[in-house]
Backbone as JSON, one array per atom type, in Angstrom:
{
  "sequence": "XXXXXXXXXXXXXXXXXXXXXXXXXXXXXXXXXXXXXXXXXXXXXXXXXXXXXXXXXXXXXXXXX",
  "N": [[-59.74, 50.56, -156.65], [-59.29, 48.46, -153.47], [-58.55, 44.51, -154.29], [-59.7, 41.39, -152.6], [-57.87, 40.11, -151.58], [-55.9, 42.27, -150.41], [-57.64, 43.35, -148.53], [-58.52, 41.55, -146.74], [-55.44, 41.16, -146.06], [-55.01, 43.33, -145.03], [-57.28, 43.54, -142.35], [-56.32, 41.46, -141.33], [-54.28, 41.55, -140.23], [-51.42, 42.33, -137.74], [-50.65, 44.81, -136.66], [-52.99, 46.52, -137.6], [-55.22, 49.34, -135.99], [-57.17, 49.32, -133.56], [-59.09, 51.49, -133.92], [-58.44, 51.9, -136.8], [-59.45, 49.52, -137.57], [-62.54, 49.74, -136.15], [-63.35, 51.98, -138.15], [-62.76, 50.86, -140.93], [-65.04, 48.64, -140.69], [-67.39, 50.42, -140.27], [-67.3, 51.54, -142.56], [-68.05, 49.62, -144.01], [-70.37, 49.36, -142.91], [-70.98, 47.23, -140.88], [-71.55, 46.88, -137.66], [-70.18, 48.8, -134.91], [-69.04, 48.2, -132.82], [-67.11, 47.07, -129.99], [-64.3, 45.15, -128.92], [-60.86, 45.16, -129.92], [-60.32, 42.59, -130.95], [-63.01, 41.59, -131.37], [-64.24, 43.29, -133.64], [-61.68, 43.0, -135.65], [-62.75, 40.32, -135.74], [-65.36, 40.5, -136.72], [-65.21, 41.96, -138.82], [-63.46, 40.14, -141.04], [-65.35, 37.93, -140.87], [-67.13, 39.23, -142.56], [-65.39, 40.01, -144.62], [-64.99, 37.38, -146.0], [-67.05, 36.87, -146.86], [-67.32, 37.61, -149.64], [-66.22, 37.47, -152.95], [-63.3, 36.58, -154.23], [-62.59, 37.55, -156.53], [-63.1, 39.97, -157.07], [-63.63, 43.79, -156.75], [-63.06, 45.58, -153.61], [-64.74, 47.44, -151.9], [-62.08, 50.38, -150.39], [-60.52, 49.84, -147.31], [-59.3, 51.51, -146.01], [-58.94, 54.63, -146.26], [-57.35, 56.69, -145.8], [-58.38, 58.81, -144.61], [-58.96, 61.97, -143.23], [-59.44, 63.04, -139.69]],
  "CA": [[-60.29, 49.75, -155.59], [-58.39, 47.12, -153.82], [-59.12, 43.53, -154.22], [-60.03, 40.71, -151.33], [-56.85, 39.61, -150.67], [-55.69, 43.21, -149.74], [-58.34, 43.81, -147.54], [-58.08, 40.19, -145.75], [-54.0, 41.12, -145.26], [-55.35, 44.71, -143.71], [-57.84, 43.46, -141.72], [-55.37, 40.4, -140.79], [-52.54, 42.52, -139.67], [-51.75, 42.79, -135.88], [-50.81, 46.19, -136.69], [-54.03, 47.61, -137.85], [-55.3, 49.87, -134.8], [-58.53, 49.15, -132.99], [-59.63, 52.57, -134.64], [-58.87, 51.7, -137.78], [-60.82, 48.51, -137.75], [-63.76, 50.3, -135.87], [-63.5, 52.95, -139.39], [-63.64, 50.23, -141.54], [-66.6, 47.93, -139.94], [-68.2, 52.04, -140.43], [-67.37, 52.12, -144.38], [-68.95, 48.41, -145.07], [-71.98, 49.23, -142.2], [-70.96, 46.79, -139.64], [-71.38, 47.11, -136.33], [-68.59, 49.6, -134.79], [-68.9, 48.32, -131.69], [-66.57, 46.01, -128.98], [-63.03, 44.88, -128.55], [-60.63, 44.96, -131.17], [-60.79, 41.18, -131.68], [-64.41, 41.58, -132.14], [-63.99, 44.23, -134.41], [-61.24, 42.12, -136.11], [-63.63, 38.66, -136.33], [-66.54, 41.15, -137.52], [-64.57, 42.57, -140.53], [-63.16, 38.86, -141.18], [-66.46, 37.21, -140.9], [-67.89, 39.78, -143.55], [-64.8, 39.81, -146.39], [-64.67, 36.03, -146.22], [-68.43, 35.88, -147.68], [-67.1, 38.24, -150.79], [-65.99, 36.81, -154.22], [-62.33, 36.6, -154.13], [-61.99, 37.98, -158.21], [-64.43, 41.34, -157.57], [-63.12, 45.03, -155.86], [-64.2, 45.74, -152.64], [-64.33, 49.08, -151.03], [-60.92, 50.7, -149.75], [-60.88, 49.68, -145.77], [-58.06, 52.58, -145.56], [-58.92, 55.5, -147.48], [-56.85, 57.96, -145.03], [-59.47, 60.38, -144.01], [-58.42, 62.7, -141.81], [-60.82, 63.07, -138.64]],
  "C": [[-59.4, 48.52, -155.36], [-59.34, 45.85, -154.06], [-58.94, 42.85, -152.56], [-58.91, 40.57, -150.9], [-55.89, 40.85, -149.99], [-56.0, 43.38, -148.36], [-58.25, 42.78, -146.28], [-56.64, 40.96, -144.59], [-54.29, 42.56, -144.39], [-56.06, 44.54, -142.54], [-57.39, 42.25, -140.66], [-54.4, 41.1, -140.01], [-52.86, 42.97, -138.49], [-51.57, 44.44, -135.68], [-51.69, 47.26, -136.85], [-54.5, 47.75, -136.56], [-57.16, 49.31, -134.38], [-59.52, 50.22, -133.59], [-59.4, 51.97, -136.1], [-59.74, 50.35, -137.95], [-62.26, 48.71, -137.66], [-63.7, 50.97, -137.67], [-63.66, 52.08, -140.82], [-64.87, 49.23, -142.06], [-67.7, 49.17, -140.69], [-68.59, 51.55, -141.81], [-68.35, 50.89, -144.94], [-70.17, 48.29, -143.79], [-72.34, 48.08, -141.38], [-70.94, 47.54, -138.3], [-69.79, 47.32, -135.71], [-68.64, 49.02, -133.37], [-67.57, 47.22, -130.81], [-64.72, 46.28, -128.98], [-62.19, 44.83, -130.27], [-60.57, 43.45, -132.0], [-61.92, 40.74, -131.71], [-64.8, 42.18, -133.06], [-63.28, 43.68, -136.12], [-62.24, 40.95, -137.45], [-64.68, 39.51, -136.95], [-66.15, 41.27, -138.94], [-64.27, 41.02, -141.38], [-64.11, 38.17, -141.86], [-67.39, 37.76, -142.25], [-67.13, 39.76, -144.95], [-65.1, 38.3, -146.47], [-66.28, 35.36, -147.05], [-68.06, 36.57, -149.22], [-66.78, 37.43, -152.18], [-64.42, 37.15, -153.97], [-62.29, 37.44, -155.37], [-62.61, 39.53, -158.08], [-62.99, 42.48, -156.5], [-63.86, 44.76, -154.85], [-63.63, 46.83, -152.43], [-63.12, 48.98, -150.07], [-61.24, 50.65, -147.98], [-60.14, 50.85, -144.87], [-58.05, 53.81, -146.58], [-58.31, 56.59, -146.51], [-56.92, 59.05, -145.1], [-58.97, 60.81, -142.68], [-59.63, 62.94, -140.63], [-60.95, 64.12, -137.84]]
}
């Protein structure tokens, strides 16, 4: 499992796709819905309440679809 500051730099990154953000909003049971910089601030808004020292669930487990 990664840790927070992984998931931050994945969910930070201009590169991650509007799909993958929607897919991981899915995995931690946010709301899949809007723009990708709502999508973005959603995911954001939810690691940033986490414990920096703990795992959190993989935001990129490259499932095929």
């Amino acid at each position: 499992m990664p840790f927070l500051s992984e998931a931050l730099r994945y969910a930070e990154n201009p590169v991650t796709s509007v799909e993958q953000l929607r897919i991981a909003c899915e995995i931690l049971s946010l709301d899949t819905s809007g723009t990708q910089d709502e999508l973005r601030a959603r995911l954001l808004a939810h690691l940033n309440t986490l414990d920096s020292e703990m795992p959190v669930v993989c935001l990129n487990p490259k499932v095929q679809g």
